[in-house]
N, C-alpha and C positions, 0 to 999 in steps of 0.2 A: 509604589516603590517595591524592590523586590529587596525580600529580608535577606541578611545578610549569610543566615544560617540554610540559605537554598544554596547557595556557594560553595565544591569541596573541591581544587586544586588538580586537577587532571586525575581523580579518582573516585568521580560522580557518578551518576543512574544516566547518564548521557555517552555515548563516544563524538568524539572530536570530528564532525564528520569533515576539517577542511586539513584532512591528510586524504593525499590521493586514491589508495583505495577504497577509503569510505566514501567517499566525495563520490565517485563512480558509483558503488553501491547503491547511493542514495538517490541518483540522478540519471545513472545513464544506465538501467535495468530496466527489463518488460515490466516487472512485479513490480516497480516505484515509479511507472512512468507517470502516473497522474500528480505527482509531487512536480514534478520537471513542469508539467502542463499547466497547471495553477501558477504556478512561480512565472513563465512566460506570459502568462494569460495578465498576472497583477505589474508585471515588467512593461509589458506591449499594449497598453489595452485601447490601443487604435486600433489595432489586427485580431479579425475575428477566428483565433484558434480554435477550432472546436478536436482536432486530432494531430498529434505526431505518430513517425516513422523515424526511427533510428539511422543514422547513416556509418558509413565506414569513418570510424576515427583518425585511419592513418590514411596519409597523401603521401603521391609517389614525389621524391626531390626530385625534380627536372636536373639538377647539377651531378655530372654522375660522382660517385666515390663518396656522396653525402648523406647521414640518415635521413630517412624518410619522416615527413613533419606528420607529427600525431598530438591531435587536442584530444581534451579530455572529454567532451561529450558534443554529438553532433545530430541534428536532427532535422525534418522539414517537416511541413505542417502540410495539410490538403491541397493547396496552390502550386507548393513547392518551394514555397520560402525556408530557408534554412538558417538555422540559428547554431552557434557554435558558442558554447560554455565554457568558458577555460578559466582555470583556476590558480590563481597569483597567490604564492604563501611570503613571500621574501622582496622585497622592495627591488625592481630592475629601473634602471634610469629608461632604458627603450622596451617597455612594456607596448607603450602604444605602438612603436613601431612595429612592432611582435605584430600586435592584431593586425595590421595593415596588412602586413604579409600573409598570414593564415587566413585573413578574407579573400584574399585572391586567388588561394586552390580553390574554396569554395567555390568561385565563381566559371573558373576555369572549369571545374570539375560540369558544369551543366551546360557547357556548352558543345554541339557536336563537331566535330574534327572538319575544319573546312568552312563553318557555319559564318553567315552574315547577318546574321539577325541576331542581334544582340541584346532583345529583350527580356534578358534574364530574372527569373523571379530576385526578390530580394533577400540579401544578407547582412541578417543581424551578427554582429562580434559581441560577447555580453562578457566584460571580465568582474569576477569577483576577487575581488585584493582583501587579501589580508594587514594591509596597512595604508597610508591615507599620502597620498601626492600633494593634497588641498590642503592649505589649513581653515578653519572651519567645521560646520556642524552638516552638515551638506551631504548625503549617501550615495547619491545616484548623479553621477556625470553623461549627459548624453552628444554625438557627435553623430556628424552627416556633412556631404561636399555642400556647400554655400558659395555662394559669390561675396562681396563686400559688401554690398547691402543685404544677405540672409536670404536671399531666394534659393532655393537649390538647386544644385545645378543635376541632382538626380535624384531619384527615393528608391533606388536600389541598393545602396551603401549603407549602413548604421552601427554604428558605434556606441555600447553604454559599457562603461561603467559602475562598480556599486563598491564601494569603497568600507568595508566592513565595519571595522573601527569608530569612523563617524558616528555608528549606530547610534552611541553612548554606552552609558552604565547601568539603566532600566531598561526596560520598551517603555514607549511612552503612551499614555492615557488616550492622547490625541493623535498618534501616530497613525499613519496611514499602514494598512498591511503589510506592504512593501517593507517601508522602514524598519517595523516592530519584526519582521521576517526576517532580515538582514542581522538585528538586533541577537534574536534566536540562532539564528545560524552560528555569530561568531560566538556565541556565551554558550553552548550547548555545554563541553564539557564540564563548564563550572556548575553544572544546575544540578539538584535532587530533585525537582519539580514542576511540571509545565507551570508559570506563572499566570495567573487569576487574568481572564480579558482578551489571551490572545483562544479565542473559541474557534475561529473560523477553521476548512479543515485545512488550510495550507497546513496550520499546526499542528495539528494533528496526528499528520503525516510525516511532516518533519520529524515532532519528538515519536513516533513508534518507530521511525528509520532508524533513529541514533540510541532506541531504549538497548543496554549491554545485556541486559536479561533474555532477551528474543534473541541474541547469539548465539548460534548453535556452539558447542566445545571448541571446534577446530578455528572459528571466527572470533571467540575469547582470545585463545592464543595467540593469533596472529595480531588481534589488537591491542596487548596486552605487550608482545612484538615491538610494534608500531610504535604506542609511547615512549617507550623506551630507549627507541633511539630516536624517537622526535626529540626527549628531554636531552639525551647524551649534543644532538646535533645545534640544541639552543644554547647547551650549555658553551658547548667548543666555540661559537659564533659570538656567545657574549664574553669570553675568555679573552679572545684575539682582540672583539672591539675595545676592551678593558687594555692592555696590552697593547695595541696600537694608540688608545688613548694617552696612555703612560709615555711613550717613547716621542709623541710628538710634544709633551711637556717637557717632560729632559734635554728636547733640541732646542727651546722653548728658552727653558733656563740658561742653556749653553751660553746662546743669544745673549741675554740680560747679563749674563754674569760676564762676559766680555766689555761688556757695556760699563761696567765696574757700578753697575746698582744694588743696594746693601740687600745681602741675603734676605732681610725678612719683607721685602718688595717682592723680591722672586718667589720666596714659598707663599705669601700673599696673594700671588699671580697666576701660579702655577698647582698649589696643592703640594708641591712637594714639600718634605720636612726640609730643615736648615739643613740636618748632619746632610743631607743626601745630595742638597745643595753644594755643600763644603765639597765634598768628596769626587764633585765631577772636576 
């Protein structure tokens, strides 16, 4: 178990690396690439990675007048399979449909203009979410084309998911690296201390990416920046959901109270006070 006093609220020995420019920092730079490479190697480890090459982030939009789609980190390995890292902070209903899409530049992108041979290496899509689609304890969702009985109908397609959150509240003792890495990743800011166990060097590497100390001045500030209006922009989002929570209670009440059911049934039902009750 990890003690409660490694814990300090968005102003620990850690930065937050799942705000965008850390997240890049951490992942999609020469000097971190072996962090990216570990993390694919314990994600993938039917595919024997032994090197990446960085690719262009942004794809041109075929639609014209549209911006041009740019993920957050993109890469091939010695074959030419390429993997693309993108990073979910905010709950989207068409996440997956997202990756659906941005796997098809990928694919596009490798193939030559006029080409008939369509044996394109493969593309992994790997989303990290900062919140959980599943309910359950479950991190890692994997997807690929199958028929109805699970055969596939190709092994150049791949879809996972890693669902941060699920990690839990510890790493766990038994936790496979992946998990416990996942686990890491989303708790980094809350930490003053790499936690007893995770030794391997994914970790390693992780916590010396995200230590605030090894920031030079200009990278304090702008992280320092960064929180700031992460908190300002959680704050405004739990505001509104606070606030549309309220208004669909009061319509809520409207309802009941037409209904002519006794005030303390509605604020029973609703949260709302009587007086507040009375006064719609």
């Amino acid at each position: 178990m990890t003690n409660e006093t490694d814990f300090r609220p968005f102003a620990g020995r850690y930065a937050n690396l799942l705000l965008d420019y850390w997240f890049k920092r951490a992942f999609g730079t020469e000097s971190r690439k072996r962090l990216l490479l570990l993390f694919l190697r314990e994600l993938i480890p039917e595919r024997d990675i032994q090197s990446l090459t960085y690719a262009p982030q942004e794809h041109p939009n075929p639609w014209p007048g549209q911006k041009d789609i740019r993920v957050d980190v993109e890469c091939t390995d010695a074959d030419g399979t390429r993997f693309i890292v993108e990073l979910q902070l905010a709950r989207q209903a068409a996440f997956y449909e997202r990756a659906v899409f941005y796997s098809t530049f990928a694919i596009q992108e490798q193939m030559k203009k006029g080409a008939t041979d369509y044996s394109f290496p493969a593309v992994y899509f790997i989303g990290l979410m900062d919140f959980s689609l599943h309910e359950g304890p479950q991190v890692v969702y994997r997807y690929s084309l199958r028929d109805e009985g699970g055969k596939p109908m190709t092994d150049r397609l791949h879809y996972i998911f890693l669902e941060l959150p699920n990690a839990g509240e510890d790493p766990r003792p038994d936790g496979s690296v992946l998990e416990n890495f996942c686990w890491a990743l989303h708790n980094l800011a809350r930490l003053e201390r790499k936690p007893e166990g995770l030794e391997a060097e994914i970790f390693r590497l992780l916590f010396e990416s995200a230590d605030i100390a090894t920031f030079t001045p200009e990278e304090q500030i702008r992280y320092e920046n960064d929180m700031t209006t992460e908190r300002d922009i959680r704050n405004q989002i739990a505001y509104a959901r606070e606030e549309g929570e309220r208004n669909r209670s009061i319509d809520i009440a409207r309802n009941l109270k037409e209904m002519n059911l006794p005030i303390e049934s509605i604020a029973t039902a609703t949260g709302l006070s009587m007086e507040e009750i009375a006064a719609l």
